[in-house]
gemmi code that builds the backbone of each chain (N, CA, C; Angstrom):
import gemmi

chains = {
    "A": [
        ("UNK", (0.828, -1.199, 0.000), (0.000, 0.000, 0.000), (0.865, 1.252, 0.000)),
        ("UNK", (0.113, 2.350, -0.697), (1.269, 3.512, -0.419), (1.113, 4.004, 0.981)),
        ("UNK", (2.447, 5.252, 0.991), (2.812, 5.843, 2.301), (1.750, 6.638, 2.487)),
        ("UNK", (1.467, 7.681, 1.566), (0.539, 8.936, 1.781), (-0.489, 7.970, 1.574)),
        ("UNK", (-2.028, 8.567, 1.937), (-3.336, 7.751, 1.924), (-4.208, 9.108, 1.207)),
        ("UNK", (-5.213, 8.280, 0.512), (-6.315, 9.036, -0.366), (-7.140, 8.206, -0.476)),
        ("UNK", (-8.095, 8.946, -0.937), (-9.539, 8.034, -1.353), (-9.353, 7.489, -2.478)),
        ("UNK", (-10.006, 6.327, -2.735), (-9.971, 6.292, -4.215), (-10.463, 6.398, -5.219)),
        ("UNK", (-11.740, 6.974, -4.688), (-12.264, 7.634, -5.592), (-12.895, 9.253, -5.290)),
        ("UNK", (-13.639, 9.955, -5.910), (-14.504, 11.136, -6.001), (-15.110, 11.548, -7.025)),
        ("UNK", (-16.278, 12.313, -6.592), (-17.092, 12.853, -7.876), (-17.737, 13.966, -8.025)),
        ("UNK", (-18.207, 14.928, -9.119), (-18.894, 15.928, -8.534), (-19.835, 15.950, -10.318)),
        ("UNK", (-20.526, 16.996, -10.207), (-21.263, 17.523, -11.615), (-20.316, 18.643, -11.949)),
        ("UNK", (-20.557, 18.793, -13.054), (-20.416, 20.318, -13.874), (-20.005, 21.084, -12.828)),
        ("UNK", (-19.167, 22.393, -12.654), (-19.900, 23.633, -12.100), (-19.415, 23.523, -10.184)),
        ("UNK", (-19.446, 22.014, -9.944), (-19.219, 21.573, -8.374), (-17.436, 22.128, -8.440)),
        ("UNK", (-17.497, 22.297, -6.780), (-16.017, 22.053, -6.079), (-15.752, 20.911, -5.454)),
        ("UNK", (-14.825, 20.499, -5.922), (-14.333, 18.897, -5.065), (-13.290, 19.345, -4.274)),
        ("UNK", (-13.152, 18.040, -3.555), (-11.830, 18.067, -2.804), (-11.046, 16.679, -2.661)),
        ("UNK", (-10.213, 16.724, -2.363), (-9.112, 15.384, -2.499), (-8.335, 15.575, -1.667)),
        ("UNK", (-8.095, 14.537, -0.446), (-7.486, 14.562, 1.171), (-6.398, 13.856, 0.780)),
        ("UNK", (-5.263, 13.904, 1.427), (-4.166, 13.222, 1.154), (-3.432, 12.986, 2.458)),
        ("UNK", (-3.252, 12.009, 3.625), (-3.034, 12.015, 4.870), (-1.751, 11.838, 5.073)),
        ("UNK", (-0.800, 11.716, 5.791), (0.614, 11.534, 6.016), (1.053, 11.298, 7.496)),
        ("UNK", (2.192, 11.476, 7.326), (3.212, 11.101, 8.660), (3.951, 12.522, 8.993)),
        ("UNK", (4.621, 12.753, 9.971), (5.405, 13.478, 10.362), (7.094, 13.621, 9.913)),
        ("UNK", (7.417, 12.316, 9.467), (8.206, 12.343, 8.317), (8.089, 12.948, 6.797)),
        ("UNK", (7.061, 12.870, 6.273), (6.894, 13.484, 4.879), (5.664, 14.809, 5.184)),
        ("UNK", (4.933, 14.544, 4.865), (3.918, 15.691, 4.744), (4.279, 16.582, 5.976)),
        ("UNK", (4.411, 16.066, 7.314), (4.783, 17.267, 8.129), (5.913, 17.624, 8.141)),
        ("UNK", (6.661, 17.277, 7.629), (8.057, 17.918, 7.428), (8.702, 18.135, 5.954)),
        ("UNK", (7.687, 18.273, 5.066), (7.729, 18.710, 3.797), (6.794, 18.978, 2.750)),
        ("UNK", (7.223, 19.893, 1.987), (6.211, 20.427, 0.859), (5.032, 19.276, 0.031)),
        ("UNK", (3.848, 19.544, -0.178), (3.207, 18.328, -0.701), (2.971, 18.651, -2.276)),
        ("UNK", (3.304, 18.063, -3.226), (2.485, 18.593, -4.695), (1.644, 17.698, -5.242)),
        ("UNK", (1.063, 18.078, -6.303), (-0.404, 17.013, -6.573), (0.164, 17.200, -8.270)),
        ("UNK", (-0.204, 15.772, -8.660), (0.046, 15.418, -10.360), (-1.413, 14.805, -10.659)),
        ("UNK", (-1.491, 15.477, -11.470), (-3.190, 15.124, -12.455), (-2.324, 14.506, -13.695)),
        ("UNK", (-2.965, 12.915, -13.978), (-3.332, 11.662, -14.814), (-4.167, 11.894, -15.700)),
        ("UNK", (-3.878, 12.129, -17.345), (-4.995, 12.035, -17.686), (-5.180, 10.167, -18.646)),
        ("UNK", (-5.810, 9.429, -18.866), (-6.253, 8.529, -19.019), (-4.972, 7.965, -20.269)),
        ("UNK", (-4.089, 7.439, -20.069), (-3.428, 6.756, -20.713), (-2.164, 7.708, -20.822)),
        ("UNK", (-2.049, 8.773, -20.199), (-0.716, 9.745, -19.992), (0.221, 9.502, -19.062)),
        ("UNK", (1.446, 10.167, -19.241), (2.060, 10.799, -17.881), (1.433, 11.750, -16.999)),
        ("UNK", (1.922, 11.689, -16.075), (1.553, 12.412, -15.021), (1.830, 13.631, -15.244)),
        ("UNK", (0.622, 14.468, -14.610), (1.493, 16.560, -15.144), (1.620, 16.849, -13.823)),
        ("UNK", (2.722, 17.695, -13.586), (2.501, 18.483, -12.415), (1.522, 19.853, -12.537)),
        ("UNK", (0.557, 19.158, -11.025), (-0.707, 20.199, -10.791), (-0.399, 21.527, -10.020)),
        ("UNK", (0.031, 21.228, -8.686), (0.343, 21.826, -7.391), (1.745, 21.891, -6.916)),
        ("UNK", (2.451, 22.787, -6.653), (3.658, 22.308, -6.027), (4.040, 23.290, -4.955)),
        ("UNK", (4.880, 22.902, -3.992), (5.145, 23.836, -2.766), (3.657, 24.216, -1.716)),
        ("UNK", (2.601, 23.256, -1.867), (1.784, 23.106, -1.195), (0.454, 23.809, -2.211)),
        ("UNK", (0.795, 24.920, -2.329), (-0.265, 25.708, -3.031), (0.391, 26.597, -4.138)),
        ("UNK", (1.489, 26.183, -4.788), (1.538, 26.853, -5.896), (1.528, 26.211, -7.322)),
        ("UNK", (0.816, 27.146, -8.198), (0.544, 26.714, -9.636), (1.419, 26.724, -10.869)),
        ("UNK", (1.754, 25.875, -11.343), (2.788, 26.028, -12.570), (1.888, 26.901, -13.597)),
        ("UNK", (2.926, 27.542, -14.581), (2.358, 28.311, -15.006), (1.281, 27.373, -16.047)),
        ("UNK", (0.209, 27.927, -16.574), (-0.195, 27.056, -17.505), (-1.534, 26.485, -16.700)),
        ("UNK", (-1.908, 26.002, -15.526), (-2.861, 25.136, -14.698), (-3.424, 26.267, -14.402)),
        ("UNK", (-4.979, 26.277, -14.705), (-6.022, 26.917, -14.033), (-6.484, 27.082, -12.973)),
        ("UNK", (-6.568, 28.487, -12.699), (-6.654, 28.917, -10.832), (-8.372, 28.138, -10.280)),
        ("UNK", (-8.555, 27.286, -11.286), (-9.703, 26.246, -10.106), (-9.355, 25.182, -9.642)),
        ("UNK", (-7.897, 25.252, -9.536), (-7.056, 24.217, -8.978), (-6.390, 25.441, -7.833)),
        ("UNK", (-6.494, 24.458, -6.398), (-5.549, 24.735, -5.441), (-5.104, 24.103, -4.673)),
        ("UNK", (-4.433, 24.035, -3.651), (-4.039, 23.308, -2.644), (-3.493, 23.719, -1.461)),
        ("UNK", (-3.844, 22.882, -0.515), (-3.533, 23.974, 0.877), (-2.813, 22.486, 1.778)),
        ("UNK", (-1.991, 22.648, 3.238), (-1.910, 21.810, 3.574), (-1.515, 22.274, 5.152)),
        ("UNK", (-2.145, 21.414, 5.823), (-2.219, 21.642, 7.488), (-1.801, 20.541, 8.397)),
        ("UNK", (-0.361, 20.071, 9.407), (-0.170, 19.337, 9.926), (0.218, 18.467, 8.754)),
        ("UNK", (-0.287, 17.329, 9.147), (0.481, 16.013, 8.196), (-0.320, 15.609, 6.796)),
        ("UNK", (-1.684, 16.379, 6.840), (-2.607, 16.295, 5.879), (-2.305, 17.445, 4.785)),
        ("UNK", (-3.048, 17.070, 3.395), (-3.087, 18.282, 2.834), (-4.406, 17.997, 2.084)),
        ("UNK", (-4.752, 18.814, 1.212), (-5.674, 18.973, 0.214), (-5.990, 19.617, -1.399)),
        ("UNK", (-6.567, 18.996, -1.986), (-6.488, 19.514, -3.496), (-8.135, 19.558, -3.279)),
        ("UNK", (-8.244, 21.055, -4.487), (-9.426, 21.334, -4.442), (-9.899, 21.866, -5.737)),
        ("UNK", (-10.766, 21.900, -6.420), (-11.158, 21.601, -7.970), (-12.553, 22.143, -7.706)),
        ("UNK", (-12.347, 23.912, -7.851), (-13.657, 24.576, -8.518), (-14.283, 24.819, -9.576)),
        ("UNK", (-15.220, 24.979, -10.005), (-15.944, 25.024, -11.387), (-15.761, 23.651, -12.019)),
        ("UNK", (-16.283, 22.499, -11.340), (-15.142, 21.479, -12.248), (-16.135, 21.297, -13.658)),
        ("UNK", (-14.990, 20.740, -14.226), (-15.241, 20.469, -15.822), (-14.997, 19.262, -15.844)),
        ("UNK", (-15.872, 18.460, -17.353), (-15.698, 17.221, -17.901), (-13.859, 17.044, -18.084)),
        ("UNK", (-13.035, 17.863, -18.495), (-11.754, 17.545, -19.033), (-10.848, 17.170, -18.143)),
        ("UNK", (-11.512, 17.770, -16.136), (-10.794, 17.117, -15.511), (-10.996, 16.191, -14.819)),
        ("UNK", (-11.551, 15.190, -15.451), (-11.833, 13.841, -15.166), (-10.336, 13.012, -15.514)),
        ("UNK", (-9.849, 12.709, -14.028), (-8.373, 12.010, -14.321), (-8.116, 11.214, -13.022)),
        ("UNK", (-6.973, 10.701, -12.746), (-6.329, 10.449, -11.494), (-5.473, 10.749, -10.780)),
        ("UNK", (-5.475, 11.629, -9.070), (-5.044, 12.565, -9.163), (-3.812, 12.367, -8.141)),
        ("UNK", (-2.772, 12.334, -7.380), (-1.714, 11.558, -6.973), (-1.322, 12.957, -6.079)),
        ("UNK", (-1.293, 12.786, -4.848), (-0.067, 13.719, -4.284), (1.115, 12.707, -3.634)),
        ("UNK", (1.736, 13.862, -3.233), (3.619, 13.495, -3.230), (4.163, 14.402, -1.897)),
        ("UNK", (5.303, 13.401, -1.756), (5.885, 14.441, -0.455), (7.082, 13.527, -0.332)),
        ("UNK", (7.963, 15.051, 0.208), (9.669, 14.145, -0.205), (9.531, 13.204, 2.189)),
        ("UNK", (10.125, 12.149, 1.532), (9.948, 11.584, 2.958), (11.433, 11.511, 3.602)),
        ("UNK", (11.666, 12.068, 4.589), (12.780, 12.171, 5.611), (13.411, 10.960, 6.003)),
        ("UNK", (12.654, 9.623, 6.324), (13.499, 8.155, 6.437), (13.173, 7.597, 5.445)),
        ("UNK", (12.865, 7.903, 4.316), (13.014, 7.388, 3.183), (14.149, 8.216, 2.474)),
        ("UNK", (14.404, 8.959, 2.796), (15.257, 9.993, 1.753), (14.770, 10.072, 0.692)),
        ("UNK", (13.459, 9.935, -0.084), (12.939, 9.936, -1.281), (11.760, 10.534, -1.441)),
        ("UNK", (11.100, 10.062, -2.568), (9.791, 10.892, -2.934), (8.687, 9.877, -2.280)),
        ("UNK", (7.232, 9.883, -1.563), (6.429, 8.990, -1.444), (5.040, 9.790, -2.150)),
        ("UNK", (4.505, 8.774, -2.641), (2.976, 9.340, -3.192), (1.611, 8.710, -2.466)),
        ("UNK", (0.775, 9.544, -2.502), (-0.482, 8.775, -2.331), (-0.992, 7.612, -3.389)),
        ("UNK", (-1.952, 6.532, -3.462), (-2.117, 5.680, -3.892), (-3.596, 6.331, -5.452)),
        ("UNK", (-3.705, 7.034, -5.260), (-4.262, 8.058, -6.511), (-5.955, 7.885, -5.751)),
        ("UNK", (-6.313, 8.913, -6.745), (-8.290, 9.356, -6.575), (-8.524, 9.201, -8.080)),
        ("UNK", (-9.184, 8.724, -8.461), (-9.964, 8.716, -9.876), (-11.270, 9.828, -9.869)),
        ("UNK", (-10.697, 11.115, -10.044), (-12.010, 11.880, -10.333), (-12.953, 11.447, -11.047)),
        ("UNK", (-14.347, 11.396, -10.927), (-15.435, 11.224, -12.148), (-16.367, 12.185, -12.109)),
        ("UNK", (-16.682, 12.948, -13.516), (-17.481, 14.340, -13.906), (-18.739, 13.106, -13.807)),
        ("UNK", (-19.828, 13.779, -12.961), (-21.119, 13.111, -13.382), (-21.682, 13.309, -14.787)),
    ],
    "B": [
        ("UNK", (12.476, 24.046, -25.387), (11.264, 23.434, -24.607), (11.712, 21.773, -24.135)),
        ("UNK", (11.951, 21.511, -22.838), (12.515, 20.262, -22.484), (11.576, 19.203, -22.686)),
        ("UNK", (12.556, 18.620, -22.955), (11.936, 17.206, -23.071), (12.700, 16.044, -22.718)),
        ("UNK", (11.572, 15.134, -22.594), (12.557, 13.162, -21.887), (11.990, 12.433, -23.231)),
        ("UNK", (12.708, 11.590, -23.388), (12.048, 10.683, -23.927), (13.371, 9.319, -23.685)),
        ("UNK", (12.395, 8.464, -23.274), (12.413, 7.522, -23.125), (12.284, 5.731, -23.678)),
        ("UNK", (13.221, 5.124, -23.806), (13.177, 3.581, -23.990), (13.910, 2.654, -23.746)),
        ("UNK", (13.453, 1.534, -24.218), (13.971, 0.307, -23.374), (12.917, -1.020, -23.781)),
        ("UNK", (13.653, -2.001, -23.781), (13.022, -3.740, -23.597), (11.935, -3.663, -22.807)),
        ("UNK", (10.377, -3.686, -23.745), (8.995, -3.952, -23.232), (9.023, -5.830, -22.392)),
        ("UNK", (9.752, -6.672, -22.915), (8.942, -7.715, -22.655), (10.266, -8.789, -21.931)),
        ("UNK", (10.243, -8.906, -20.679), (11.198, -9.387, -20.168), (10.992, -10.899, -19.692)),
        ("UNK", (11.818, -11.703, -19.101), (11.278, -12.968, -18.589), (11.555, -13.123, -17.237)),
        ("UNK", (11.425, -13.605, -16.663), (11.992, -13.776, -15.097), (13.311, -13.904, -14.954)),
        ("UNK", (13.662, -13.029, -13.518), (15.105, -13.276, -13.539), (16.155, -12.426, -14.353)),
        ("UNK", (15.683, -11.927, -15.460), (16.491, -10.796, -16.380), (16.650, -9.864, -15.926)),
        ("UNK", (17.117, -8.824, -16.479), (17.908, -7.117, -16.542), (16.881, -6.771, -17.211)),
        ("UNK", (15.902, -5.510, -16.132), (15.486, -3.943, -17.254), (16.427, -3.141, -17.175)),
        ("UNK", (16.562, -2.686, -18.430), (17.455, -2.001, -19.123), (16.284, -0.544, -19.729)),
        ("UNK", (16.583, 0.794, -19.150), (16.098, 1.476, -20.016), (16.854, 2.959, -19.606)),
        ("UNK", (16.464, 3.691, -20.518), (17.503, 5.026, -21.236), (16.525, 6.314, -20.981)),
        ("UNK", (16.591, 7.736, -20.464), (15.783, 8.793, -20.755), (16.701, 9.610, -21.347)),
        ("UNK", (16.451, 9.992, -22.381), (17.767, 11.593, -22.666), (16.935, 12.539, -22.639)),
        ("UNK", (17.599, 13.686, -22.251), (16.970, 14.868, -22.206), (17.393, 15.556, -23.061)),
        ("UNK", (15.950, 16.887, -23.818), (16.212, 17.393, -24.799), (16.024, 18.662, -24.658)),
        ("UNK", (16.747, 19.798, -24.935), (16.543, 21.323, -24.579), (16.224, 21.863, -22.999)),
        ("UNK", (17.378, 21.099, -22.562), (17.387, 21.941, -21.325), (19.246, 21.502, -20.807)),
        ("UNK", (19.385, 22.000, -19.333), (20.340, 21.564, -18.582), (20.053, 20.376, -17.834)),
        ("UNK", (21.677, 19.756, -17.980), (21.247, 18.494, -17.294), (22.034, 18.940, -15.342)),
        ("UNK", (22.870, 19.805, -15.419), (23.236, 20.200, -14.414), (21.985, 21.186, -13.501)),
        ("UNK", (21.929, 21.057, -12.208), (21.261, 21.413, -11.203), (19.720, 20.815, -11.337)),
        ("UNK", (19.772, 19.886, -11.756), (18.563, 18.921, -11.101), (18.951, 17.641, -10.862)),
        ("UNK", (17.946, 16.795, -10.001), (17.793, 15.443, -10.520), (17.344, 14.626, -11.059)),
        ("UNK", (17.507, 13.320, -11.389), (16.935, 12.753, -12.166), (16.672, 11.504, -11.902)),
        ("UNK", (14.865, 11.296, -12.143), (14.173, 9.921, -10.988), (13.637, 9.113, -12.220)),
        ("UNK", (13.747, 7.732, -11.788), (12.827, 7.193, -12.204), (11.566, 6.817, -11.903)),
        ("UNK", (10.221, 6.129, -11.651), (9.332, 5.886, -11.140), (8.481, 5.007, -11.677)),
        ("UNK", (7.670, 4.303, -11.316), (6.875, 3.221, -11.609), (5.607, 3.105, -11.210)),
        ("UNK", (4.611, 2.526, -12.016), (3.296, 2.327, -11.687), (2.681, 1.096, -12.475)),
        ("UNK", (2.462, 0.318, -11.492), (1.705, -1.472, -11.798), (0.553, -1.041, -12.603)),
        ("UNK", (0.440, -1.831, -13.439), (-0.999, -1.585, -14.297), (-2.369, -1.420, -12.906)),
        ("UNK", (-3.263, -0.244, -13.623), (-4.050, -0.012, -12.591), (-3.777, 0.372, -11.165)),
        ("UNK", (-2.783, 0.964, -11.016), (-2.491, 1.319, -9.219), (-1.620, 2.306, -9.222)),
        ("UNK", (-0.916, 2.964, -8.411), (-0.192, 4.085, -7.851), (0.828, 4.007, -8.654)),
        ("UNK", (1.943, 5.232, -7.891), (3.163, 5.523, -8.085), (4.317, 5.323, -7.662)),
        ("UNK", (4.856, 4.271, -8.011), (6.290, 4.239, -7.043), (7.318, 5.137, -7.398)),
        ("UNK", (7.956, 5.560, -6.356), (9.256, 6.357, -6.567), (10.683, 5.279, -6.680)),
        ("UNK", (11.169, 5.122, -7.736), (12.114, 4.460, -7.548), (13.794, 4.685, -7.134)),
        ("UNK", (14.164, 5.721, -7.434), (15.624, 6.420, -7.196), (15.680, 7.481, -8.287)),
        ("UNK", (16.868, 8.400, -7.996), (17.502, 9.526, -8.268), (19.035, 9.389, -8.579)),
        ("UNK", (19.450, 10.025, -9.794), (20.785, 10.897, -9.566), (20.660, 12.102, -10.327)),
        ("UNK", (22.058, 12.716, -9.777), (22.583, 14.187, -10.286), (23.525, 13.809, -11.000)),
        ("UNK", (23.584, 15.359, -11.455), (25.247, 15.146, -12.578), (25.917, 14.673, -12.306)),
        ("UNK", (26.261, 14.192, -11.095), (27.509, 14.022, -10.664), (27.682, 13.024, -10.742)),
        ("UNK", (25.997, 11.930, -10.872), (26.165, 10.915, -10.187), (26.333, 10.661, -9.163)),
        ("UNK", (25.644, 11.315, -7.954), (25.557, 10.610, -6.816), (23.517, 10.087, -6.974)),
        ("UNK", (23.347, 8.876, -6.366), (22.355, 8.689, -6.232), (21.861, 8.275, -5.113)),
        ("UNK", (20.427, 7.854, -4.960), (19.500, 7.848, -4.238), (18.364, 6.872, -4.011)),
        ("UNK", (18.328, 5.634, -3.370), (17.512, 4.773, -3.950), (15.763, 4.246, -2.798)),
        ("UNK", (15.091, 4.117, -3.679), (14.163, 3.746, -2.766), (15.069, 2.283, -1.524)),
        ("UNK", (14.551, 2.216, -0.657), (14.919, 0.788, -0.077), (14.308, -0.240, -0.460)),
        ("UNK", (13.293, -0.007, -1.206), (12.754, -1.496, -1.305), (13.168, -1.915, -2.303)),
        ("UNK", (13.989, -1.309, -2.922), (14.387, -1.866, -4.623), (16.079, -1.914, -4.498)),
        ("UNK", (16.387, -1.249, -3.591), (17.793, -0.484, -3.672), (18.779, -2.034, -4.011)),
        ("UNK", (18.713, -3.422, -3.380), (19.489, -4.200, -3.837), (19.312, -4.416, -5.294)),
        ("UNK", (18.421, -4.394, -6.248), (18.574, -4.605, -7.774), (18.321, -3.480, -8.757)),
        ("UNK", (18.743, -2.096, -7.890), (18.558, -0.775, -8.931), (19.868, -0.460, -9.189)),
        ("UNK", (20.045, 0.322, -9.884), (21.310, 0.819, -10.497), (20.707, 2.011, -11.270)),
        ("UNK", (21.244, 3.331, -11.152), (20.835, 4.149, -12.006), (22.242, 5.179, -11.968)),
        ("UNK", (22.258, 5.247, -13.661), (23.694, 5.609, -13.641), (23.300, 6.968, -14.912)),
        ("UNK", (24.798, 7.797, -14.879), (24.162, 8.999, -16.066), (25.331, 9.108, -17.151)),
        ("UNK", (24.717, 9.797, -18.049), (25.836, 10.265, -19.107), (25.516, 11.754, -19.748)),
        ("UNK", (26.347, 11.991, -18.859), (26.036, 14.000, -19.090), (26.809, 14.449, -20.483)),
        ("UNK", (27.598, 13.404, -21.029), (28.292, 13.872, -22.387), (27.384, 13.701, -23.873)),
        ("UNK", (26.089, 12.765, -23.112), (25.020, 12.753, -24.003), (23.594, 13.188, -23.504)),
        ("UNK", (23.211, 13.676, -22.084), (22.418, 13.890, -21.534), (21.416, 12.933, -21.218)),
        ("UNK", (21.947, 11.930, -20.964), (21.340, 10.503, -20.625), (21.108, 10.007, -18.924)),
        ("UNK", (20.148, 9.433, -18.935), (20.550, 8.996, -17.207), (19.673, 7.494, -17.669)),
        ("UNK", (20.486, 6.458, -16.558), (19.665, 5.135, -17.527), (19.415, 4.156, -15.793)),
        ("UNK", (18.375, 3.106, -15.876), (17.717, 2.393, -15.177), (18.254, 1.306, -15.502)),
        ("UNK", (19.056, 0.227, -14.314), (18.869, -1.438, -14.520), (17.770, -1.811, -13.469)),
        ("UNK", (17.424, -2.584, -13.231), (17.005, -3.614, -12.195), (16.790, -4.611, -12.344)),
        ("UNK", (17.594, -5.706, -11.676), (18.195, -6.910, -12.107), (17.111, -7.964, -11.277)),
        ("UNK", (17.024, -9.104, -11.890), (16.305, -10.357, -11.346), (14.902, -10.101, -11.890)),
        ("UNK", (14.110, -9.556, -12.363), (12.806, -8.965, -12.415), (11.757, -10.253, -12.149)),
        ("UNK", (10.637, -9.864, -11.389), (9.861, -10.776, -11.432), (8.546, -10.203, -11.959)),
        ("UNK", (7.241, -10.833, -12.182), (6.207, -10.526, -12.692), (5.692, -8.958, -12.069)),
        ("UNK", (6.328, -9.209, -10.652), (5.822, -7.666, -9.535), (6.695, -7.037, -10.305)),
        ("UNK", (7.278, -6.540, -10.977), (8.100, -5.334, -11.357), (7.311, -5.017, -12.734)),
        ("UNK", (6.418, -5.904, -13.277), (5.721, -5.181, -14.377), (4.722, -3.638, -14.325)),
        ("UNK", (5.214, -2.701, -15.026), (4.971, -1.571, -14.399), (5.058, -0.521, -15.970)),
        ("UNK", (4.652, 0.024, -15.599), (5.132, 1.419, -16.885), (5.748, 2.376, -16.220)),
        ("UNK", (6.971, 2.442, -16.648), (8.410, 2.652, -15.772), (8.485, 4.189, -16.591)),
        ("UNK", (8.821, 5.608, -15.909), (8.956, 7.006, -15.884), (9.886, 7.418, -15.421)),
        ("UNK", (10.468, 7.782, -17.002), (11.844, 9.323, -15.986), (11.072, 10.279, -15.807)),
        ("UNK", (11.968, 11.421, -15.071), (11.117, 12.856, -14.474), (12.424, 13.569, -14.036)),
        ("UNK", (12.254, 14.730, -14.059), (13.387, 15.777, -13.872), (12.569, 16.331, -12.499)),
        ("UNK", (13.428, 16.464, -11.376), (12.969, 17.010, -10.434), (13.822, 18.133, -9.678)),
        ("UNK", (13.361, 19.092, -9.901), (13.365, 20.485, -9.633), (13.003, 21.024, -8.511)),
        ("UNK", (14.152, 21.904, -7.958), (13.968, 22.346, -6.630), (13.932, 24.173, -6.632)),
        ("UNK", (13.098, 24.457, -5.952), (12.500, 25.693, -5.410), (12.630, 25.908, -3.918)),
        ("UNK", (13.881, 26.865, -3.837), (14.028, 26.947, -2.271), (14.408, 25.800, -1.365)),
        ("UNK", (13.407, 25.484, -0.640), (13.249, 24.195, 0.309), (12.635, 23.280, -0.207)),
        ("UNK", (11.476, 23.307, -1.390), (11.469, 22.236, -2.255), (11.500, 21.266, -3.313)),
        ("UNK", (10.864, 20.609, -3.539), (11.063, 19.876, -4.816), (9.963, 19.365, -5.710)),
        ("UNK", (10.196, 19.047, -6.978), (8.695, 18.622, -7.436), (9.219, 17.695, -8.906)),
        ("UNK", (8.785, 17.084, -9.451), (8.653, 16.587, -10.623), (8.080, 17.344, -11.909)),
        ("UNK", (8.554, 18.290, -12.468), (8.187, 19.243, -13.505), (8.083, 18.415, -14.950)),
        ("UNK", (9.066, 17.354, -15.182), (8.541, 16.814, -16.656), (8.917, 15.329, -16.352)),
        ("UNK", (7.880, 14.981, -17.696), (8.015, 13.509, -17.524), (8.783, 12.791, -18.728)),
        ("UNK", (9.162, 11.731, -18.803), (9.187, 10.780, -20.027), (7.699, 10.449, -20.309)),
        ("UNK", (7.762, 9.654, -21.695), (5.964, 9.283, -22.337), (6.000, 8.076, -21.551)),
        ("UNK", (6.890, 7.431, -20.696), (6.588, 6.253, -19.754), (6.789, 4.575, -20.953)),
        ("UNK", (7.452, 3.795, -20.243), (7.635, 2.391, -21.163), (6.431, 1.134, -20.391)),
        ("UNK", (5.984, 0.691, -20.980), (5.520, -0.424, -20.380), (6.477, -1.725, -20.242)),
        ("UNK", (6.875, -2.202, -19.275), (7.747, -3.282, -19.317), (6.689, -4.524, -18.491)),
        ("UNK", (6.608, -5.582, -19.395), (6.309, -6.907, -18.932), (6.675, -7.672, -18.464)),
        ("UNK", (6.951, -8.698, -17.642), (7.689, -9.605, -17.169), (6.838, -10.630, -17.019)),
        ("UNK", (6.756, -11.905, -18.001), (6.348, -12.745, -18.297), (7.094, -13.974, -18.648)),
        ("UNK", (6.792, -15.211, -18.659), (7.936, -16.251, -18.855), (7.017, -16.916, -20.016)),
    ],
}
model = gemmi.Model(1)
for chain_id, residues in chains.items():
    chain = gemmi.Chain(chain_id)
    for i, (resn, *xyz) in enumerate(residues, 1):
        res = gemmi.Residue()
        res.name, res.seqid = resn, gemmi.SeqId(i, " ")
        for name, pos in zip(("N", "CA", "C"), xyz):
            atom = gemmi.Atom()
            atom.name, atom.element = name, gemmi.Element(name[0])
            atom.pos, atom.b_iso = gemmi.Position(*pos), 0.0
            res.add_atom(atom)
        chain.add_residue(res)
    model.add_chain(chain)
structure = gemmi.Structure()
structure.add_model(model)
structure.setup_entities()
């Protein structure tokens, strides 16, 4: 199973705000930056989020992310059919010396 | 505009060497690193290891006895073994350039990802 934990799934209509929980340890998420990579269906992974809440250039501000204690969150306003994907956060882990991810969310647009 | 691209031997048998290659295209290969990563058909992301120019690397532990990841900055290459493979290592295997900002880090580009099989 992965390190970070997520749901594995979520859903919303048109127009809804979602959200996507991503839980951790005190090794990674509390003691480091979390970013989120959106999947789209037979792709690589893009980077969504990085440094907790910041946007690469290019990703639409109905994407954000915030993160508190060992948890964080991705959050998806106005959502649209196109971002129907799977959505992965990350956090560099301290006794791992490496990267760990959550085990992904499969968004679905009703 | 950077780019990975990536390949290597799709269809392996038990017990063999993956063997695969990312070169990078229009960028620096100095001041980042460079990861590979993995994901089992249908499931998550593994992080597998890192190096820098220099070649120093970085390995997950759970793989670290049959990884090897080595570079070639005179061609902008960084390349993946992992030796013995069993059916669990079938995965669609990803380079990624990972880029640091301040205090952190992130995965900014990817390879198009290989599917490797391990089947007998």
């Amino acid at each position: 199973q992965s390190v970070l934990t997520q749901p594995p799934s979520a859903s919303g209509t048109p127009g809804q705000r979602v959200t996507i929980s991503c839980s951790g340890s005190s090794s990674n998420i509390g003691s480091n930056t979390v970013n989120w990579y959106q999947q789209l269906p037979g792709t690589a992974p893009k980077l969504l989020i990085y440094s907790n809440n910041q946007r690469p250039s290019g990703v639409p501000d109905r994407f954000s992310g915030s993160k508190s204690g060992t948890s964080a969150s991705l959050a998806i306003s106005g959502l649209q059919s196109e971002d129907e994907a799977d959505y992965y956060c990350a956090a560099g882990d301290d006794s791992l010396k490496g990267v760990v991810f959550g085990g992904g969310t499969k968004l679905t647009v009703l | 505009q950077v780019q990975l691209q990536q390949w290597g031997a799709g269809l392996l048998k038990p017990s063999e060497t993956l063997s695969l290659t990312c070169a990078l295209y229009g960028g620096s290969f100095s001041g980042y690193d460079w990861s590979w990563i993995r994901q089992p058909p249908g499931k998550g992301l593994e992080w597998i290891g890192k190096i820098n120019h220099s070649g120093s690397t970085n390995y997950n532990p759970s793989l670290k006895s049959r990884v090897t990841i080595s570079v070639d900055t005179s061609r902008n290459q960084f390349s993946l073994n992992l030796n013995s493979v069993t059916a669990a290592d079938t995965a669609v295997y990803y380079c990624a350039r990972q880029n640091y900002f301040s205090s952190t880090s992130c995965f900014d580009y990817w390879g198009q990802g290989t599917l490797v099989t391990v089947s007998s």
